[in-house]
C-alpha positions in Angstrom: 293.3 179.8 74.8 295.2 178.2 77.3 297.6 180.1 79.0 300.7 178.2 78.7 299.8 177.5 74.3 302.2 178.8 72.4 302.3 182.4 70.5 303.5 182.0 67.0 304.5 185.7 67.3 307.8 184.9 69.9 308.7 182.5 67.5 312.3 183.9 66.4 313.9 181.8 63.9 317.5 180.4 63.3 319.8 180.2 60.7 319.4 176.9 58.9 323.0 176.5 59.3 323.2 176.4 62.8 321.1 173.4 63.3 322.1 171.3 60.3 325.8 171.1 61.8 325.0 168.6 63.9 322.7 166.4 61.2 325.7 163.5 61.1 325.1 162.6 64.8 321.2 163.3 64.5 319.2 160.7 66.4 315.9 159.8 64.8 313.1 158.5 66.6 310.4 156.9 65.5 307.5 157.9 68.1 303.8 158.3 68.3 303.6 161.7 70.6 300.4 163.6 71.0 300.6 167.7 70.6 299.0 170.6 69.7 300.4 173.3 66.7 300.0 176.4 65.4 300.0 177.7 61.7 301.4 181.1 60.8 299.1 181.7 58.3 296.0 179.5 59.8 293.3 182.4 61.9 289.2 182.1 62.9 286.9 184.1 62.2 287.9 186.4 65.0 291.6 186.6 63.9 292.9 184.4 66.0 295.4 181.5 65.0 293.9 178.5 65.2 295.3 175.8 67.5 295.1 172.0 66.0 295.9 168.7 67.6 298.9 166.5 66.0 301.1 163.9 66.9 304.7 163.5 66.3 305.6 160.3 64.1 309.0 160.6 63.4 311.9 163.4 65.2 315.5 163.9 65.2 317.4 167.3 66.1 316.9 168.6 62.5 313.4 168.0 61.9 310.3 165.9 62.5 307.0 164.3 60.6 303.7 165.2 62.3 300.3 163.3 61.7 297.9 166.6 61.2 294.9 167.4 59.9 295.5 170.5 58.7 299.0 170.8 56.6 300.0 174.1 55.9 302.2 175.4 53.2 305.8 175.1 52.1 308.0 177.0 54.1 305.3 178.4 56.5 305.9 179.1 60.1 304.7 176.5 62.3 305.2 175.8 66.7 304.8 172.6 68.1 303.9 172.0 71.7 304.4 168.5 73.6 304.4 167.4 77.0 307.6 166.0 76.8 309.6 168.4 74.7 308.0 171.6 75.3 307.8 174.6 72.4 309.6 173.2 69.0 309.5 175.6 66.2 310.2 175.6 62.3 309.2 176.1 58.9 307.2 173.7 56.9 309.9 171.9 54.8 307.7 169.1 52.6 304.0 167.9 52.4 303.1 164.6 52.8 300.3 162.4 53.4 298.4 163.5 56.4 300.8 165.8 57.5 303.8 167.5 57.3 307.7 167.5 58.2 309.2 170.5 59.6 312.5 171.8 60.5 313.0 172.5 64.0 315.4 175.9 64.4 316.7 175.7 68.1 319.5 177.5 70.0 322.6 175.4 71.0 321.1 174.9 74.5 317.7 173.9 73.7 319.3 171.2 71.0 321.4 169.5 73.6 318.2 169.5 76.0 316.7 167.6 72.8 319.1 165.3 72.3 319.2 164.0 75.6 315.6 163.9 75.4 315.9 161.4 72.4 318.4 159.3 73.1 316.3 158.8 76.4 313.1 158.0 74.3 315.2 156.2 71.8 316.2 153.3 74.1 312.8 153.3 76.1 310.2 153.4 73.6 309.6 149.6 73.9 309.5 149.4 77.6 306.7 148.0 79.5 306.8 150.5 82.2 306.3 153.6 79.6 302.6 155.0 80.2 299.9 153.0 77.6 297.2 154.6 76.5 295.5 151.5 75.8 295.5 150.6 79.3 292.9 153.2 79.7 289.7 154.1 78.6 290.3 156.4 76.8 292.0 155.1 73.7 294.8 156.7 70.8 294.5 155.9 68.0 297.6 153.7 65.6 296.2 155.7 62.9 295.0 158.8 64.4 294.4 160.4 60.6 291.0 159.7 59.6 287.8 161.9 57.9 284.5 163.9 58.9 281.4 164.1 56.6 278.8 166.4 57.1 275.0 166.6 56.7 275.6 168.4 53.6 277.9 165.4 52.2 281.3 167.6 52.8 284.1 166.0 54.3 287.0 167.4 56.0 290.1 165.7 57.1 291.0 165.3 61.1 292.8 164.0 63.4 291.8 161.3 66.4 292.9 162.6 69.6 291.6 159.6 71.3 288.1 157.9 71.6 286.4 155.4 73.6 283.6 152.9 73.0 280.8 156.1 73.5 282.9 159.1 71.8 286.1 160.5 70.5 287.9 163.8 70.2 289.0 165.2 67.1 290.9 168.1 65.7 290.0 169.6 62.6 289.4 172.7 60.3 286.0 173.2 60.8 284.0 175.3 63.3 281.6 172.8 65.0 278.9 173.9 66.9 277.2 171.9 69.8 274.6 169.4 68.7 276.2 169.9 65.2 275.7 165.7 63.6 278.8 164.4 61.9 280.7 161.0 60.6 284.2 160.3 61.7 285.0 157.2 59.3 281.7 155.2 59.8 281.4 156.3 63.5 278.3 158.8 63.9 277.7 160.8 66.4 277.3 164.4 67.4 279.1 167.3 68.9 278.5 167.8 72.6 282.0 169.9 73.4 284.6 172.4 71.8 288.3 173.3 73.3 291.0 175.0 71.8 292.1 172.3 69.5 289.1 170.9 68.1 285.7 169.0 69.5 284.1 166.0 71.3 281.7 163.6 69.8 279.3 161.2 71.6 278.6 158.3 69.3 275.4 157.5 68.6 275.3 153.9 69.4 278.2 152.2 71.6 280.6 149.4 70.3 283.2 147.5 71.4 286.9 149.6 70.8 288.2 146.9 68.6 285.3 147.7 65.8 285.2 152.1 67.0 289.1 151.9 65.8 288.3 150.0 62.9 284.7 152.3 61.8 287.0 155.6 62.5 289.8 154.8 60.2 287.6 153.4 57.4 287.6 155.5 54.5 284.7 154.7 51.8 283.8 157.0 49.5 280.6 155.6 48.5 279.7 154.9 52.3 276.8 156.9 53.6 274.9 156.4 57.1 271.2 155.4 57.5 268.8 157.6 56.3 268.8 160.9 58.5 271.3 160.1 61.0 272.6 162.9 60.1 269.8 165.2 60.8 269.9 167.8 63.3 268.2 167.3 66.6 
């Protein structure tokens, strides 16, 4: 685990009161920012808590909507770690499709260090000059939500870090080993890396990223792939 990811266990929570006096002035933001979260009640096998990609859809002082692929339970513990607004912390307050919204408790100083922060994002989310992912090679995702099957016909929901025309990363519950062949939406490929918040695929056959972001949101039911393209190698 990295050494700056955050510990669950400092996590010291506030009084709902104290950060729902401010909720008339709340500023809500409707962003798209990539992070990484932890689940009180989420371990391995070797008893660790287990670290899972996310990205922040919606956020205001009071709470915030994250895109996950792994949702917890009412009124669980969760921490939230970004780039740009360092350790956030709450409790699970409702369930919703592919994800969660969570309360964030803060201190009086750390909520006006947020509020700055939005109000700041808030009247520069549609600049040009904001960094693009999609003025790289490595895309993200509008929908990063999307699904994994398995050579055993299981399925497991995850998350699309990014991806390019040859892979993707993904965050999910599930312990993938190298070489271990998988689906994301209609994309196959196999695993070729781990870190802390999930795994790296190398797609089987390269495509343009228009059609990758299309095959990797695409959920079929009745879809399978060619006839042992799922077989290990």
């Amino acid at each position: 685990m990295p050494a700056d990811a955050p510990n669950i266990d400092d996590v010291v929570e506030v009084p709902p009161d104290e950060w729902r006096e401010d909720a008339r002035e709340d500023v809500k933001v409707i962003a798209s920012i990539p992070g990484r979260y932890q689940l009180a009640n989420r371990r391995n096998l070797k008893g660790e808590r287990c670290q899972f990609a996310c990205r922040i859809v919606n956020l205001s002082l009071s709470a915030m909507v994250l895109a996950a692929p792994v949702p917890g339970q009412l009124s669980e513990r969760v921490i939230v770690y970004t780039e740009m607004f360092g350790r956030l912390h709450g409790l699970i307050t409702r369930l919703v499709p592919n994800g969660f919204v969570m309360s964030i408790a803060a201190t009086e100083q750390t909520r006006e260090k947020l509020a700055a922060k939005l109000a700041w994002l808030d009247k520069q989310k549609d600049s040009p000059d904001l960094p693009d992912g999609r003025r790289h090679a490595r895309v993200v995702p509008r929908n990063p939500m999307a699904q994994i099957l398995l050579a055993d016909g299981s399925t497991r929901s995850c998350l699309v870090i990014d991806f390019s025309d040859s892979g993707a990363a993904v965050s999910a519950d599930l312990d993938a080993e190298i070489g271990t062949p998988l689906a994301v939406g209609k994309m196959i490929g196999r695993v070729v890396r781990r870190f802390a918040e999930g795994f790296a695929i190398e797609f089987l056959n390269e495509e343009t990223l228009a059609d990758v972001e299309r095959k990797l949101a695409s959920v079929d039911s009745k879809w399978r792939p060619p006839r042992n393209a799922l077989r290990r190698q």
